[in-house]
Structures are given as C-alpha cells and as structure tokens.
N, C-alpha and C positions, 0 to 999 in steps of 0.2 A: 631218809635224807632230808637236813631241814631245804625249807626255798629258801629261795636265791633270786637277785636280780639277772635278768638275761644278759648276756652280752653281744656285740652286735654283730658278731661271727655266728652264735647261738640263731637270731633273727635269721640269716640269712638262708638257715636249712628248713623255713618254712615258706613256701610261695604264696600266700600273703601277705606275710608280711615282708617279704623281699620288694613286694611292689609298694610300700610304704617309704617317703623319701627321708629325710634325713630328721629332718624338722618336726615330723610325725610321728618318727621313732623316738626321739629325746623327750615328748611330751607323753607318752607311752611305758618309757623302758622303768622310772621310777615309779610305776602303782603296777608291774607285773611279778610274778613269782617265778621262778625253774622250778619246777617239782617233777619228784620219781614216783611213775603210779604202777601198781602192781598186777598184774592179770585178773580181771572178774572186780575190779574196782567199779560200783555204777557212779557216774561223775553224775546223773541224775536221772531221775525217773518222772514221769507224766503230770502235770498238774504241779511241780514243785518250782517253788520261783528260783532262777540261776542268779547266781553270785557272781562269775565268772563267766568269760570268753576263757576258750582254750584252744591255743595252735600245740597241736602237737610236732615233736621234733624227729623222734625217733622212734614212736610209740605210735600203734593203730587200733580207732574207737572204732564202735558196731552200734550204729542207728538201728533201733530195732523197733517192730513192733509189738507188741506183746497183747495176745487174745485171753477172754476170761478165762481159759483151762491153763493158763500157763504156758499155750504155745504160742511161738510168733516165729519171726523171721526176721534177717537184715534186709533194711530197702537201700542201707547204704553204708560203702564203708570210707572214714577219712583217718586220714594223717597228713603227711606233711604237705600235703596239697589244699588243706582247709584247715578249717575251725569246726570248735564244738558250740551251741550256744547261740545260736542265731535269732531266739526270742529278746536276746537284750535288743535289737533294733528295730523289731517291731511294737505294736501298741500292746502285745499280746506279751505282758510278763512271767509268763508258767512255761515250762519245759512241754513240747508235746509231743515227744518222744522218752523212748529208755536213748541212753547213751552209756556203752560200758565199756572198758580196757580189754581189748583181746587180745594188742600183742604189748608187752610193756615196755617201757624206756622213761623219754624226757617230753612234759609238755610244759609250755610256756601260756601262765593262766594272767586273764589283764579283767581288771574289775570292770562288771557289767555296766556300771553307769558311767565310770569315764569314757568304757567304745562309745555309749550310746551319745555323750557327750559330743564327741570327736564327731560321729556320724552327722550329727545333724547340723556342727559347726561347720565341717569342710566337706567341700562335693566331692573332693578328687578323691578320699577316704569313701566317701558315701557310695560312688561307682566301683571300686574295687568290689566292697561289700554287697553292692547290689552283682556284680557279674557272678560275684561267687556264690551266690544264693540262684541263681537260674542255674550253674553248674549242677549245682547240689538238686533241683527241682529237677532237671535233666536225665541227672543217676538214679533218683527213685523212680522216676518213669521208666526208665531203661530196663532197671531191676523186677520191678514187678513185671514185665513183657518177656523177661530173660525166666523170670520164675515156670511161668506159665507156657512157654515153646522149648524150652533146651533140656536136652539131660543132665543126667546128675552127674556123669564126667568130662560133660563141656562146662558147667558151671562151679564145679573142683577146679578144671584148670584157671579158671577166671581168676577166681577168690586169689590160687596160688601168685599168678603172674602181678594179679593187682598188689598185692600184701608185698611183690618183691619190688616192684616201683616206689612204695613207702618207705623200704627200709634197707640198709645197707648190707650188701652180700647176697649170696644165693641160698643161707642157711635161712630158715626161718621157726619161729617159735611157737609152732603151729599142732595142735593135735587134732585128731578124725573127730574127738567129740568137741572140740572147737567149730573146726568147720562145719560138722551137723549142726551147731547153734545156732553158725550164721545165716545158711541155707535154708532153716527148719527145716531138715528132714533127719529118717535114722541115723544113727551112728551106721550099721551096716552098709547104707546105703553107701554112704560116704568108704569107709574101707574097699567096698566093692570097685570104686574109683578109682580111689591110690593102688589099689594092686596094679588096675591095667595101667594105670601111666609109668608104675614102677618096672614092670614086663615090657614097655615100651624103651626101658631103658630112657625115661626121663625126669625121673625122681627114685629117690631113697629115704628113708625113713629109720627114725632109731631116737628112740627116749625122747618123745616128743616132740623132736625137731623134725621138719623137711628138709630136703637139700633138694635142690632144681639143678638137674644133669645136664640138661637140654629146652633153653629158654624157646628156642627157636619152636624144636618139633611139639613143644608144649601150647605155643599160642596157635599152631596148627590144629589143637587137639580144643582149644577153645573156641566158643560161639562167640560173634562178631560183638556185642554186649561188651568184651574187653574193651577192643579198640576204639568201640564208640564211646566208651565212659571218659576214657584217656585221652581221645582228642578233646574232648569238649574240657577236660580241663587243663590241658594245654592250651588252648585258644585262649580260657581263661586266665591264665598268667603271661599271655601274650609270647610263648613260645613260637607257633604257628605264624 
C-alpha cells in the first residue's frame, strides 16, 4: 500500500496523538505518512539512527531485547497507546532497542527531526512526550519483574488481554510461536498455556488466529503485571 497522509479521524485512534490539539496536528499531518506494515517487519534494530516516529493505529510493535545467541525477549509491547522511536528526542540518535511488527495493520510514521523540532519548540508537546516515556520506562520495569515472578500462563494471559486493548475485536492475529518470541520462552511452553486457557473455556484457536471467549475469566487467569501496565497508561492519556 503506497502512504498516505493521515487524516484526522486516523489521529484520533492513536492516544498520543489524541492529546495533541489542533494547531499541532496541522503542523504535523503534512510531513507524516499512513503506511501498511506487514508481520516480522523490523521498523529498526540497535545502533541504527531512526528516520521516523511511528504511532501505530491498528498494528502492535514488540520492543525486544536481543542477547548474542539470538535470544531475547519483549520488555515492551505498543500500539495505539504509544509510539515507536523515542531516540528522536533524546541526545541519543541510534535506536537502542529491536522494534518489530507482531500484529500488522496501520502506522502513522512523522519524521524524526520535525517531532524533535516540535518537542523542543512547544512544552505542552514536550510533556505529552515526556509522560509517555515514564509510561513506557514503567512497562519495562514491570515486564522484567513479570518475567522473573509469574508463570508462563499468567503471562500468555497478559500478552493476550493487552494485544486486545490495542486492537479491535476479540479475534486476534496471534500465533504460539509469536507469543514464544514475545515472552522468550519455547514454543511448547507457550502451547502448554493456550490449551489450559482453551479447557477453561476462554480462548480458541484455529490458523493462527485467537479468539478470547471470556475477557473477564481471562484477566482472572492473569498476573497483576496486566492491570498495572494499563493503568499507567491510562493515567497517561489522562483517562483516570
């Protein structure tokens, strides 16, 4: 799909950029793109300088770590609650993270030096971006304490419930060796999961996709890790 300018219904299914006011958005919407990104797209990897901010719309990225044998793990997942790219506003211009497409749809991408532009022009911009960056410093803390105390089918249910707060419906485009990537652990590990939540009667599974039966008995089935990831970025868009 070639890009596209955004439009301002597009903006508004992203929570940062919803809290941008009108004046902000117009000086914005002409240097950003709509782009379709496809599953396993890396939007960039460690050390490489970013071109781009990206709010995702409908589409969720996986903040990873990656160890020298080629394992790592997510410390964080965003979409329509964040951005991608948060070295454009620091002094630090290189990526220092992987950031990859895990579920696909629409991001809306804005060049790295106009945000930084913006950022250092206007405060009221500059505070969005600072709240949503202690958000984001918030989730990797969280995650790695979630890594290291919860099981592997409290933290299946997490990933599940969080992936459906990003995206629309209860179907999700999700597979076991997806979720193992997120997690860094087996594949089996992960299967071992989705049966009992499926025996629970609160998920089904079939060519790739999940379906969530039972949001409710599901955040039951998950460690606190959910709800604290998800207030804290509700506070941040001033939901709360």
């Amino acid at each position: 799909m070639p890009a596209q300018n955004a439009t301002t219904d597009e903006r508004v299914r992203n929570h940062v950029l919803t809290q941008l006011s009108r004046s902000q958005w117009d000086l914005l919407q002409p240097h950003s793109e709509m782009r379709s990104l496809k599953r396993g797209k890396p939007l960039s990897s460690p050390g490489e300088h970013g071109t781009w901010v990206v709010f995702p719309i409908d589409c969720i990225f996986s903040l990873r770590c990656e160890l020298a044998d080629g394992h790592g793990s997510e410390f964080a997942m965003v979409g329509n609650e964040g951005m991608v790219g948060i070295s454009a506003f620091t002094s630090v211009e290189v990526q220092p993270a992987d950031a990859m497409v895990q579920c696909p749809g629409r991001a809306l991408s804005v060049r790295s030096s106009v945000m930084r532009l913006m950022f250092d022009a206007d405060p009221v911009f500059r505070c969005v971006v600072l709240r949503y960056m202690q958000a984001l410093l918030n989730t990797a803390s969280q995650t790695a304490a979630c890594y290291r105390h919860h099981g592997i089918e409290q933290q299946v249910a997490r990933v599940l419930l969080a992936s459906h707060d990003r995206l629309d419906g209860t179907l999700l485009p999700l597979t076991h060796e997806v979720i193992a990537g997120m997690l860094g652990v087996r594949r089996e590990g992960v299967t071992e999961a989705t049966n009992a939540l499926r025996r629970d009667g609160l998920i089904e599974y079939a060519r790739g996709r999940i379906h969530l039966l039972d949001l409710r008995g599901l955040a039951d089935h998950a460690c606190e890790c959910y709800a604290q990831i998800r207030d804290k970025y509700r506070r941040m868009a001033g939901e709360d």
